[in-house]
matplotlib code that plots the C-alpha trace (Angstrom):
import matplotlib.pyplot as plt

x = [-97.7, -98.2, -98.1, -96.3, -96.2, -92.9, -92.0, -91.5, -92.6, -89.9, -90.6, -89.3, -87.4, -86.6, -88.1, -87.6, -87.9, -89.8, -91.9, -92.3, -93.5, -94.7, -92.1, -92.1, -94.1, -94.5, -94.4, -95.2, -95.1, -98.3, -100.7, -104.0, -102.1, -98.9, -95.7, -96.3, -99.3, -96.6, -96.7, -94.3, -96.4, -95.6, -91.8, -89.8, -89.9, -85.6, -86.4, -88.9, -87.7, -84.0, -83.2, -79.2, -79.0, -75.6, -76.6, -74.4, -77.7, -80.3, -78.7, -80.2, -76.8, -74.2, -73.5, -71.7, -73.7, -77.1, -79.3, -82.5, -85.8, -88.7, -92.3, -95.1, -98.0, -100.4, -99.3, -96.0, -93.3, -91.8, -88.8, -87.2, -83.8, -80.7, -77.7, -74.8, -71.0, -69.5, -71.9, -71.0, -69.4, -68.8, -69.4, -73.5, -74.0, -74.7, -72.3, -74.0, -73.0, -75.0, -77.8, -77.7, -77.2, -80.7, -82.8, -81.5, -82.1, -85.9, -86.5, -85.7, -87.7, -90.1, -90.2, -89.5, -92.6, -94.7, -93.3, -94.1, -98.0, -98.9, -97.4, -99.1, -96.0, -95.6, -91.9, -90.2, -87.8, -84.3, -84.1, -81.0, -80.5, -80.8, -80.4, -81.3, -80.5, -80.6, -80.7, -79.6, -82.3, -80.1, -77.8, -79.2, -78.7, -77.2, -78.9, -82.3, -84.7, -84.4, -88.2, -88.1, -91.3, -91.4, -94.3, -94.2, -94.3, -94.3, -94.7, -94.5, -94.1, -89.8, -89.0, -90.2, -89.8, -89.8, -89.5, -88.3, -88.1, -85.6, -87.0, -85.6, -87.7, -90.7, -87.9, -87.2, -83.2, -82.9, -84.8, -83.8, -85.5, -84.6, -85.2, -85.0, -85.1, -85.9, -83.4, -83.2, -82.1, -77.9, -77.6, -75.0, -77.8, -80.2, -80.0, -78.5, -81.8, -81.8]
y = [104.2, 102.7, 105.7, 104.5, 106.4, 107.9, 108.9, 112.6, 114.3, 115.7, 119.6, 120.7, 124.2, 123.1, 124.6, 123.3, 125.9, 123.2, 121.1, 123.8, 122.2, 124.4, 126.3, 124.4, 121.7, 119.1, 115.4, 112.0, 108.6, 107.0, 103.9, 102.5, 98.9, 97.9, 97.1, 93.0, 93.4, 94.6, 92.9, 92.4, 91.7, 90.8, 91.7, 94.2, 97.6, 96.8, 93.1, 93.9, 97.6, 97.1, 93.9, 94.1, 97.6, 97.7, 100.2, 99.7, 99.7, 98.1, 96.4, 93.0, 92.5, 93.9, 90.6, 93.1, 95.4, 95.4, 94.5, 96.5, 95.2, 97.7, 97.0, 98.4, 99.5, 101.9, 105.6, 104.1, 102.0, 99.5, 97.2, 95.0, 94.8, 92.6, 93.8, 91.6, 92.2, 94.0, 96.8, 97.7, 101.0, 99.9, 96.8, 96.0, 98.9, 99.6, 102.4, 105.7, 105.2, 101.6, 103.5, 106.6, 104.0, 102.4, 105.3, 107.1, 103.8, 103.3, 107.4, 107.2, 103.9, 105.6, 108.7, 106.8, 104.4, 108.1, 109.8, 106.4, 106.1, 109.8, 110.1, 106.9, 105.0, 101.6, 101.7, 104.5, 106.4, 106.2, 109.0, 110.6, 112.0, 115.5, 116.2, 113.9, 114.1, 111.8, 111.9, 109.9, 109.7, 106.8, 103.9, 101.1, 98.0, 95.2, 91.7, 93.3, 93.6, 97.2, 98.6, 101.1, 103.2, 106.4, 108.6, 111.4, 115.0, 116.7, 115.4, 116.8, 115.1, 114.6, 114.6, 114.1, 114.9, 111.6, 111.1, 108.3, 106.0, 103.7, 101.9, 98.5, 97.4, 99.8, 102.2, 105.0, 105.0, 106.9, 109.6, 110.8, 113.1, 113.8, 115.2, 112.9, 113.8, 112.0, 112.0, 112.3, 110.5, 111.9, 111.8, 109.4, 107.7, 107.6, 104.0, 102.8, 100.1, 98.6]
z = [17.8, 21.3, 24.0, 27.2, 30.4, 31.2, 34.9, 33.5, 30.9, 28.3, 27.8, 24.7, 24.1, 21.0, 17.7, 14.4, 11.7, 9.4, 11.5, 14.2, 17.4, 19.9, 22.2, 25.5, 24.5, 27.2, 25.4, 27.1, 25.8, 27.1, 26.8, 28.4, 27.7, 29.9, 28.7, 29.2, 26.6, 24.2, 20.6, 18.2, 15.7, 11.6, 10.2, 11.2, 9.8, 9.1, 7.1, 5.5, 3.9, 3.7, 4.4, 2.8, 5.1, 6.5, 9.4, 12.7, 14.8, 12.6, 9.6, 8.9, 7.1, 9.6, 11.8, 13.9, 14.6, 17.1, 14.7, 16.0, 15.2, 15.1, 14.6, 14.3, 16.5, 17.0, 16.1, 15.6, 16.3, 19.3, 20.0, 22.1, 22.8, 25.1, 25.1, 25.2, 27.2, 24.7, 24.5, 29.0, 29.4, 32.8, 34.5, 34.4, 32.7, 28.9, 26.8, 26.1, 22.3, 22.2, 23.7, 21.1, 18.3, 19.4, 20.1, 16.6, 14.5, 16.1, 15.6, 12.1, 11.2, 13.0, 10.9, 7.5, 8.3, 9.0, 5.5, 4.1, 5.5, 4.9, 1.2, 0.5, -0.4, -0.6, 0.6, 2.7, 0.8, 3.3, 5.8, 7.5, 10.9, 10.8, 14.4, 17.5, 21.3, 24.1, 27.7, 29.8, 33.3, 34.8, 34.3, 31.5, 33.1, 31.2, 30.6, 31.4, 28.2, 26.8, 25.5, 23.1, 21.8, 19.7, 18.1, 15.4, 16.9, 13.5, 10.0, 6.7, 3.0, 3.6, 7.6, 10.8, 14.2, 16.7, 20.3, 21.4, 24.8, 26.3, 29.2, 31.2, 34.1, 33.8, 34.0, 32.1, 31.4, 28.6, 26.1, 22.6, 20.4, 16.6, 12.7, 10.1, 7.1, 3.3, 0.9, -2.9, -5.4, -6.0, -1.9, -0.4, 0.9, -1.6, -2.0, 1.2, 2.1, -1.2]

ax = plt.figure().add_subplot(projection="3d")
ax.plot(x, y, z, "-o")
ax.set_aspect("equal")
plt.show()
């Protein structure tokens, strides 16, 4: 995953009885290369695993919904994004929901492509959203390009933890952090990217 700088680091109080990441950990996105030097390299993680998905956020089949692309990059994943009119909760500024829909969809590609990689897979089995939360630092602006980068904080064989990082203008708007978790064949899920 590519590590970007973030203008504060996240401290987590948070403690997940099955990844169990240190108590008050402090986590920050960060890189030795600068936003501009930013690839988005081969398909995206969404095309090329589930290209009939009908996710609101980052189904290559929904024509109404956003439509996320995630790639990879080193340690794990990164996207681009422009919101359109429709997605303001206000005048020049971007709705909280459209925000949580992005930084939820890029945490759990993020942790299907690391369950993927360290079972040896040659396809991610779908995750779910455990839990996730986001914060909101300031305003997203609208018809700026959104940046999004995550990394794995903890990773066993069926979930991950991910933090993830909304920026626009080398800004850091928003923050999310989540568990997503693998699921088995007879879940709702189960066959939800195919």
């Amino acid at each position: 995953m590519s590590k970007h700088s973030v203008e504060k680091p996240l401290t987590s109080n948070h403690n997940c009885s099955t990844c169990d990441p240190s108590a008050d950990e402090v986590i920050q996105i960060q890189s030795k290369s600068t936003e501009s030097e930013w690839i988005l390299d081969g398909n995206p993680v969404q095309d090329e695993f589930a290209p009939n998905s009908i996710c609101f956020g980052c189904g290559p089949s929904n024509d109404e919904g956003l439509q996320l692309k995630s790639y990879r990059s080193k340690g794990g994943l990164i996207a681009e994004y422009k919101c359109e009119e429709k997605h303001q909760a206000f005048p020049g500024v971007i709705n909280g929901g459209i925000i949580g829909s992005l930084i939820d969809c890029h945490g759990n590609w993020t942790a299907a492509i690391a369950i993927m990689d360290k079972n040896g897979w040659k396809k991610p089995q779908c995750t779910v959203t455990a839990q996730y939360e986001i914060k909101l630092k300031r305003p997203t602006p609208l018809g700026k390009k959104l940046k999004l980068n995550s990394r794995v904080l903890a990773l066993q064989e069926d979930r991950a933890e991910v933090i993830i990082e909304l920026k626009a203008e080398r800004k850091t708007c928003a923050t999310g952090r989540g568990l997503f978790v693998a699921v088995k064949e007879g879940h709702p899920a189960y066959h939800r990217w195919q």
